[in-house]
Backbone as numpy.savetxt, mean C-alpha at the origin, in Angstrom:
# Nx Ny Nz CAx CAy CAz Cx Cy Cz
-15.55 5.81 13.76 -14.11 6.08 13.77 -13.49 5.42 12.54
-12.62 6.36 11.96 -12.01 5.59 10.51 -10.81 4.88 10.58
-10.31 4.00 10.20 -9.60 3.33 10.87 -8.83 1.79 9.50
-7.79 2.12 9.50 -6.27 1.51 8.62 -6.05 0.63 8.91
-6.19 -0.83 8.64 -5.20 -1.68 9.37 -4.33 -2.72 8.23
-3.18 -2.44 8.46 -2.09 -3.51 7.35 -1.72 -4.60 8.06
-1.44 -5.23 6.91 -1.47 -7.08 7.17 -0.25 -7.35 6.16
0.53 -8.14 6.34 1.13 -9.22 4.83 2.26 -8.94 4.51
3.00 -7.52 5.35 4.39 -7.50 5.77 5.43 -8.96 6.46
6.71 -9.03 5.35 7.52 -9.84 6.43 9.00 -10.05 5.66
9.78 -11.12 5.57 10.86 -11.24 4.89 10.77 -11.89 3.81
10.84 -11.77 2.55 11.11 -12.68 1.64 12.56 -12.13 0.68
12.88 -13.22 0.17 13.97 -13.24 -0.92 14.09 -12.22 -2.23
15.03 -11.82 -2.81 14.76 -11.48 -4.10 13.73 -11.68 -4.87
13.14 -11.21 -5.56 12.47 -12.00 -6.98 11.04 -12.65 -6.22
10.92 -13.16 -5.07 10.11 -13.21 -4.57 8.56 -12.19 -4.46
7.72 -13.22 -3.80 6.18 -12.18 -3.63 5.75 -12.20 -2.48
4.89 -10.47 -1.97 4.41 -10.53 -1.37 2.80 -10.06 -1.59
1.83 -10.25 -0.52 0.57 -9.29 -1.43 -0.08 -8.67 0.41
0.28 -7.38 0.12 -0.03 -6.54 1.27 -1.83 -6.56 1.29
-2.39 -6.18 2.57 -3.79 -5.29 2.67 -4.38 -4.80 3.70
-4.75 -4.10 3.15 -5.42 -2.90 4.19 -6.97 -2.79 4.00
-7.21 -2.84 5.73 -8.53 -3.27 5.65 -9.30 -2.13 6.58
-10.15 -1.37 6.03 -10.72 -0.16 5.98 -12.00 -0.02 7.06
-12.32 0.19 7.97 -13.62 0.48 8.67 -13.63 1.93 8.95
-15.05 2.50 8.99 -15.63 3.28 9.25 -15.89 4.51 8.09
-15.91 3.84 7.29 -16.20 4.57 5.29 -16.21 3.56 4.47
-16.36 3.86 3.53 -16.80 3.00 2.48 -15.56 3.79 1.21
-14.77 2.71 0.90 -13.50 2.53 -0.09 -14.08 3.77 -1.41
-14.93 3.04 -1.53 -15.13 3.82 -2.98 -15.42 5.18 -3.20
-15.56 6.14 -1.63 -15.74 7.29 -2.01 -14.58 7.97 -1.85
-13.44 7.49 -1.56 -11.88 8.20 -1.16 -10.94 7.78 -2.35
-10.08 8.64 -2.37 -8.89 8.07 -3.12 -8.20 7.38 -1.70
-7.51 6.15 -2.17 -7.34 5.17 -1.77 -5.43 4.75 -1.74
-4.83 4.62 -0.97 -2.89 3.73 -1.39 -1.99 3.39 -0.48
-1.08 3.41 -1.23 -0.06 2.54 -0.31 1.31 3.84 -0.54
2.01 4.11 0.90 3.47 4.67 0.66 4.07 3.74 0.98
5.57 3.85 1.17 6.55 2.96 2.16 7.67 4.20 2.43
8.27 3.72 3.36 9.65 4.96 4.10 10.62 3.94 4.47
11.62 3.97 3.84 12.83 2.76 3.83 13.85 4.01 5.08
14.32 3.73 5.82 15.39 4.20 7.05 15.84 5.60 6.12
16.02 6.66 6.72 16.76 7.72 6.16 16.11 8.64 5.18
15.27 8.04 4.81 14.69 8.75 3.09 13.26 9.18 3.64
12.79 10.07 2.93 10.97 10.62 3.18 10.15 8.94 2.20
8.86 9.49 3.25 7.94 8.62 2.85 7.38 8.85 1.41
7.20 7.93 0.26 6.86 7.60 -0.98 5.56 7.51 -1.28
4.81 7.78 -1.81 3.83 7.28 -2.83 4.48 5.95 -3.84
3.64 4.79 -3.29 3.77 3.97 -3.95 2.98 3.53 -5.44
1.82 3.19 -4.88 0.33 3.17 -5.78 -0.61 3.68 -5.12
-1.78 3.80 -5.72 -2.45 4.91 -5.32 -4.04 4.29 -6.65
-4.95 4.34 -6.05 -6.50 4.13 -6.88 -7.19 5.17 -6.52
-7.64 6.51 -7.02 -8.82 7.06 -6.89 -9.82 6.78 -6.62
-10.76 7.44 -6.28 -12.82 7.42 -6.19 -13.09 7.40 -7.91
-12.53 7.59 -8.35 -12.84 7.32 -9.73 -12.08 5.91 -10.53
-11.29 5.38 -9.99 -10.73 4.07 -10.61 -9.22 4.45 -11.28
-9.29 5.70 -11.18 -7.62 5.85 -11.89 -6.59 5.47 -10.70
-5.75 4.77 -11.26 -4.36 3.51 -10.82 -3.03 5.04 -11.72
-2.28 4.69 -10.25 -0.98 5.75 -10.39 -0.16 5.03 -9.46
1.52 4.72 -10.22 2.07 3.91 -9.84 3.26 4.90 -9.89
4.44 4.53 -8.63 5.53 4.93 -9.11 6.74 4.67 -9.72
7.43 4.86 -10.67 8.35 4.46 -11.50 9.03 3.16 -11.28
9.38 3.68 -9.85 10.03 2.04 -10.00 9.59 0.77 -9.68
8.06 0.82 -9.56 7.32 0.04 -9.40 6.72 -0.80 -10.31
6.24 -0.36 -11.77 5.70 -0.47 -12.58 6.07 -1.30 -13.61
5.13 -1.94 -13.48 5.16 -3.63 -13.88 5.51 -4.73 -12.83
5.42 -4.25 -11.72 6.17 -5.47 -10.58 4.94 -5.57 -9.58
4.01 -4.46 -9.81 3.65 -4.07 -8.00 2.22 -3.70 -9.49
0.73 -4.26 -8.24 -0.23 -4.42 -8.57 -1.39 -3.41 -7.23
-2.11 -2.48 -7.41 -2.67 -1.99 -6.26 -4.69 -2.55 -6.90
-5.48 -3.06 -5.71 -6.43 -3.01 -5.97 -7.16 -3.61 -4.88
-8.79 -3.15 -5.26 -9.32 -2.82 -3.67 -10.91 -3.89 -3.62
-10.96 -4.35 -2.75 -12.69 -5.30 -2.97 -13.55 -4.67 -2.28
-14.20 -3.61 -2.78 -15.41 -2.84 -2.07 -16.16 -3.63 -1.01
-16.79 -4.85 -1.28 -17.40 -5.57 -0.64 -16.61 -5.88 0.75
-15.26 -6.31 0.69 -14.40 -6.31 1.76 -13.99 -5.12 2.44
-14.19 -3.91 1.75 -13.52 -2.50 2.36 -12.33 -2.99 2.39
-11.19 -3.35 1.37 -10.10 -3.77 1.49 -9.52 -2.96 0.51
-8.14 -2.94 0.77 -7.25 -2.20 -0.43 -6.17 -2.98 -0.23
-5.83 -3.95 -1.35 -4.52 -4.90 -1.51 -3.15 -4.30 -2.50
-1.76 -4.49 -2.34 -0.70 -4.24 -3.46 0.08 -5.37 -3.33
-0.21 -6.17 -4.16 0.59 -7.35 -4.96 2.02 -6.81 -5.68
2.78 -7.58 -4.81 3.96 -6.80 -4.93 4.83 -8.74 -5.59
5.52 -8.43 -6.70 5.91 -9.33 -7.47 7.07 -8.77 -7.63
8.63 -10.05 -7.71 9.94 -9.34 -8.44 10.32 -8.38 -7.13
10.39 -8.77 -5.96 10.99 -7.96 -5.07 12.19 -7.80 -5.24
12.87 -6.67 -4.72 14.35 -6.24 -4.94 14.84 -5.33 -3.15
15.65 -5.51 -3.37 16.45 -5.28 -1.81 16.13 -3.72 -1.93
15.60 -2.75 -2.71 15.21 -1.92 -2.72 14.00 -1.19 -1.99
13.27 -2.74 -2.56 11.90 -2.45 -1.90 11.48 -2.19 -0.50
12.42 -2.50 0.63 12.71 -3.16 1.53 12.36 -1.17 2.18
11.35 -1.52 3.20 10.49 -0.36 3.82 9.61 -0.49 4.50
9.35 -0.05 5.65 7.62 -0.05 6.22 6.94 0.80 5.19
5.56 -0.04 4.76 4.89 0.10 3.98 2.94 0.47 4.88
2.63 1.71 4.05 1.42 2.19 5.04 0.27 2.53 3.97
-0.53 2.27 4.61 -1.95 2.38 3.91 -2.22 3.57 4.14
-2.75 4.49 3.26 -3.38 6.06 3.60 -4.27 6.15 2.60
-5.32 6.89 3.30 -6.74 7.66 2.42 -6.92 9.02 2.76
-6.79 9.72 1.84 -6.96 10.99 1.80 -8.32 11.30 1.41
-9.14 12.24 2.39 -10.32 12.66 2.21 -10.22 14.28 2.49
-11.50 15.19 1.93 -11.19 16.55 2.19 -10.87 17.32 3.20
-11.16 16.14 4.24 -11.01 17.38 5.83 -9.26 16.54 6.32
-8.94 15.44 5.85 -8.07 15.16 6.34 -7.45 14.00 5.92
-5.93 13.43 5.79 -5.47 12.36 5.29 -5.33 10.77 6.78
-5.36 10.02 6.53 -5.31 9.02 7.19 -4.31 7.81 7.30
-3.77 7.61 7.90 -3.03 6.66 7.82 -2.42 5.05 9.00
-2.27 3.59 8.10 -2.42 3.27 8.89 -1.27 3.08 9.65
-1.01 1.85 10.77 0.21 1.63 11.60 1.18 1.69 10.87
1.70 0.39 9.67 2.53 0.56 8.67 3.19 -1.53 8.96
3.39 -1.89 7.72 3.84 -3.24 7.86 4.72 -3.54 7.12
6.33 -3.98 8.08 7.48 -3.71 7.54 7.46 -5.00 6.26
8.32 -4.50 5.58 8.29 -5.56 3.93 10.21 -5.30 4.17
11.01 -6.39 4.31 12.16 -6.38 4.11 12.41 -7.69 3.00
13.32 -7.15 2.37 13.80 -7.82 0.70 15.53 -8.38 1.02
15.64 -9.88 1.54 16.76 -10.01 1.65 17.07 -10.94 1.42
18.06 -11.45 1.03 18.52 -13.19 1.29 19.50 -13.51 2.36
């Protein structure tokens, strides 16, 4: 059974860090493309970062340079180091792997950006 689980959601401040992960059983990381969305109240769910089966890193705009995605095969883990938070950021954030018969996703771990 394949199976998502996020960790490392919670409250921090502005400018502050968090470092999310998602920890993968029942496949092996490196043959899926691999990421992270988030869905802030009201708005559709995002593509955040995102690592291929091939190693290509795809970030979205307003992320870039703040927010770090990367995965430890050995752990079956997929982490996003999220640096320079902004009240923006502020979303349940979900791990998904897309494979050919079907996409996956996990519970989701809220990240709120406040002071």
């Amino acid at each position: 059974q394949l199976v998502l689980v996020e960790s490392g959601g919670g409250l921090v401040q502005p400018g502050g860090t968090l470092r999310l992960s998602c920890a993968a059983s029942g496949f092996t990381l490196d043959a899926y493309a691999i990421g992270w969305f988030r869905q802030a109240p009201g708005t559709e769910r995002e593509l955040v970062a995102a690592i291929t089966s091939g190693g290509n890193i795809n970030y979205v705009d307003s992320v870039k340079g703040r927010f770090t995605i990367s995965k430890d095969n050995a752990k079956n883990t997929v982490y996003l180091q999220m640096n320079s938070l902004k009240p923006e950021d502020t979303a349940v954030y979900y791990c998904h792997l897309h494979t050919p018969a079907q996409d996956y996703w996990g519970q989701g771990t809220q990240v709120t950006v406040s002071s």
